[in-house]
C-alpha positions in Angstrom: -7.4 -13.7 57.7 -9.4 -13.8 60.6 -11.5 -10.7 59.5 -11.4 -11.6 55.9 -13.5 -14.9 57.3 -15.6 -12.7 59.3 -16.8 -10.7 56.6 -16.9 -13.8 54.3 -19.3 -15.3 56.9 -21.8 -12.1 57.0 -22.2 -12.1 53.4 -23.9 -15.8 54.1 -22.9 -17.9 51.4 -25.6 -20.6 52.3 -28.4 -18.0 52.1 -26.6 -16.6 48.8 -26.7 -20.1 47.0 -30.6 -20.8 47.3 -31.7 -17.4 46.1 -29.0 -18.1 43.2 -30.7 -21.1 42.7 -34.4 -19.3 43.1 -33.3 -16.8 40.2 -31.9 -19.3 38.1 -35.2 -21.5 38.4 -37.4 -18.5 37.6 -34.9 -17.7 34.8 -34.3 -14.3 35.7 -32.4 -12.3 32.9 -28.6 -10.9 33.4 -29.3 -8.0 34.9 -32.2 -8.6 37.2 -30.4 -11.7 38.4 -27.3 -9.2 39.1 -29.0 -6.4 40.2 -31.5 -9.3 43.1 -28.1 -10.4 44.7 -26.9 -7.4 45.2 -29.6 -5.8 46.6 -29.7 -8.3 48.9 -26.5 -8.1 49.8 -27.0 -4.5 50.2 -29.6 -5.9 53.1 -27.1 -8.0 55.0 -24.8 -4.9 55.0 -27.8 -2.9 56.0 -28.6 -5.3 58.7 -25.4 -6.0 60.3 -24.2 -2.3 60.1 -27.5 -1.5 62.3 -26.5 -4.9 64.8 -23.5 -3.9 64.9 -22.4 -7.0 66.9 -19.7 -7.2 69.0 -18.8 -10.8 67.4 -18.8 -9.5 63.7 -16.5 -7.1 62.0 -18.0 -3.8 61.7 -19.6 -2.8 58.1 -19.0 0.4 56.5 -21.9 2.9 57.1 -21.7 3.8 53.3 -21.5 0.0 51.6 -25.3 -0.8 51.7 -26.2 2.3 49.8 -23.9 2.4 47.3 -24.8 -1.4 47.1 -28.6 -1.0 46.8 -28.3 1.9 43.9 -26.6 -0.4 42.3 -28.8 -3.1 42.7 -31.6 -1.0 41.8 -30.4 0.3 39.1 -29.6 -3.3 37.7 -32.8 -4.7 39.0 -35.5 -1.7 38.0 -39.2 -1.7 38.4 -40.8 -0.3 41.3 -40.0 -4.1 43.4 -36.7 -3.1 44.0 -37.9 0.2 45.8 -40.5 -2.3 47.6 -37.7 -4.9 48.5 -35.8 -2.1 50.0 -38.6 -1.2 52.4 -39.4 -4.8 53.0 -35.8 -5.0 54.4 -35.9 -2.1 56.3 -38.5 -2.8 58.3 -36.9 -6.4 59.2 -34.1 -4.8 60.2 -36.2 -3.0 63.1 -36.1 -6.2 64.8 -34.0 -5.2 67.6 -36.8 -2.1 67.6 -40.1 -4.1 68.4 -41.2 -5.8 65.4 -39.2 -9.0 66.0 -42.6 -10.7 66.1 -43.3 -9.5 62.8 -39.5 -10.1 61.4 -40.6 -13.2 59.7 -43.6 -11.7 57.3 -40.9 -8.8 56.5 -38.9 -11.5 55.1 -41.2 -13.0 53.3 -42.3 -9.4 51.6 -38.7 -9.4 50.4 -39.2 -12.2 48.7 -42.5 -11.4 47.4 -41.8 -8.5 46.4 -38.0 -9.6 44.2 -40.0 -12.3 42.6 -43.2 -10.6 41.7 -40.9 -8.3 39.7 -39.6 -11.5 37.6 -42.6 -13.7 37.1 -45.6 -11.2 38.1 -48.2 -11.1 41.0 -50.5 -13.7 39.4 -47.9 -16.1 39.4 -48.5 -19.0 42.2 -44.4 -19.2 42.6 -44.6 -15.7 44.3 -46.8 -16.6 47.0 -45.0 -20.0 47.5 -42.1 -19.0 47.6 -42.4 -16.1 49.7 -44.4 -18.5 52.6 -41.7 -20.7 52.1 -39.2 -17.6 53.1 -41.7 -16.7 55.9 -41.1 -20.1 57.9 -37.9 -20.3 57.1 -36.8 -16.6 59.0 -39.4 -18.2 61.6 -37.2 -21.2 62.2 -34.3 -19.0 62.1 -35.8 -17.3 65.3 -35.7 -20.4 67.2 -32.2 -20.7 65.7 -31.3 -18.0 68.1 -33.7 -17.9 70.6 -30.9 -17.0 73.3 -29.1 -14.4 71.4 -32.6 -12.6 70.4 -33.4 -13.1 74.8 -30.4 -11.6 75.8 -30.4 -8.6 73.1 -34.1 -8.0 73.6 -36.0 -8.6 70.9 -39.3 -9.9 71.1 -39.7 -12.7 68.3 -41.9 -15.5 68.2 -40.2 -18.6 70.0 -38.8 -15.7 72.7 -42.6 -15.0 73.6 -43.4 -17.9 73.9 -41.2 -18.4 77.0 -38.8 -20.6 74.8 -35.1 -20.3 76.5 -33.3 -22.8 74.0 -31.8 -22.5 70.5 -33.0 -25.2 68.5 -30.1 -25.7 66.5 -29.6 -27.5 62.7 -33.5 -27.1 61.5 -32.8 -23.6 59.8 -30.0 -25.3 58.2 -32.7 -27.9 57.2 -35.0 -25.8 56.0 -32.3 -23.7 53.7 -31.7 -27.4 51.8 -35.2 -27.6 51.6 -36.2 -24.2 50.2 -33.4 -24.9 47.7 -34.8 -28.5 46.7 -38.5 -26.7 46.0 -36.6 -24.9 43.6 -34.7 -26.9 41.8 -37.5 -29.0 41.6 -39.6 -26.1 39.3 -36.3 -26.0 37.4 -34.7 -28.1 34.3 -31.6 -28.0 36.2 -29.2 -30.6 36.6 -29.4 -32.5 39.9 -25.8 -31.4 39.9 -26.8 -28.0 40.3 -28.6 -28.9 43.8 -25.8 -30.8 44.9 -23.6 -27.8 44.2 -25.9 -25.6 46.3 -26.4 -27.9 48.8 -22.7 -28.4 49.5 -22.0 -24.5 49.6 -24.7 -24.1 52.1 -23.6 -27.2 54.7 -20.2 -25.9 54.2 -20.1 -22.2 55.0 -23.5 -22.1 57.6 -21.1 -22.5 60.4 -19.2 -19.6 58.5 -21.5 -17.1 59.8 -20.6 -15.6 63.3 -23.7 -15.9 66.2 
């Protein structure tokens, strides 16, 4: 059981629920809306098979791939390829670019929802700035993990030796109320959302 939560806490149910509420908004069709959540789960086996921390059950080396053809596949278009590198190069965090972790993120974004609405589309941009401060937050989520392990991300260069807890948490409801507000949804459908992401946040092992 105790692994079963482990992995169920990696996959990041809270992070899962906005971007299910993102796609829905946009009103993504079957198969890109299939094809966007699994390629990013793909990425969260991606990143915690590179991590590989000591806290977190180990991922199989093969699930990502077999995960992101699938995804891609699902998906098409050239964004999926584009996503892919996006969320390579964010996982290089622990290899320098922590500083620049943030933008990475917000190129995954950019990238998945320029393939559904198109690059003229003033939801792409928002959306993925929105993504940007979010990941930034997230740093000074875990500004003592990120010390101790190296990596050089914003709040850590700054000199910052604290985590700021609860904002990234915050800032997830708030990404997820931006859009549901461009949506027709139900308010019920936010207060879903919201409820999954309060209750399984604490899920994820740091």
């Amino acid at each position: 059981m105790k692994t079963l939560l482990n992995y169920i806490g990696q996959i990041r149910f809270y992070s899962l629920a906005d971007l299910v509420l993102l796609l829905v908004a946009l009103g993504t069709g079957t198969n890109q809306f299939i094809g966007a959540l699994i390629l990013h789960i793909a990425f969260l086996a991606y990143l915690e098979n590179k991590h590989a921390h000591s806290y977190r059950t180990k991922i199989p080396s093969w699930t990502p791939w077999f995960l992101a053809i699938i995804g891609l596949i699902l998906y098409g278009g050239i964004e999926g390829f584009l996503y892919i590198l996006a969320s390579f190069l964010y996982t290089r965090k622990a290899k320098g670019l922590g500083v620049l972790s943030p933008l990475f993120r917000g190129l995954q974004s950019f990238f998945i929802i320029a393939g559904i609405v198109g690059y003229f589309n003033l939801i792409t941009y928002v959306a993925s700035a929105l993504f940007i401060l979010r990941n930034l937050i997230g740093d000074f989520r875990d500004i003592e993990k990120d010390r101790k392990e190296g990596m050089r991300t914003i709040p850590v260069i700054l000199g910052l030796t604290k985590n700021i807890k609860h904002f990234h948490l915050i800032a997830t409801i708030f990404t997820s109320t931006i859009w549901w507000s461009i949506s027709s949804l139900s308010i019920i459908w936010l207060f879903v959302v919201i409820l999954i992401e309060i209750s399984t946040y604490n899920l994820t092992p740091r």
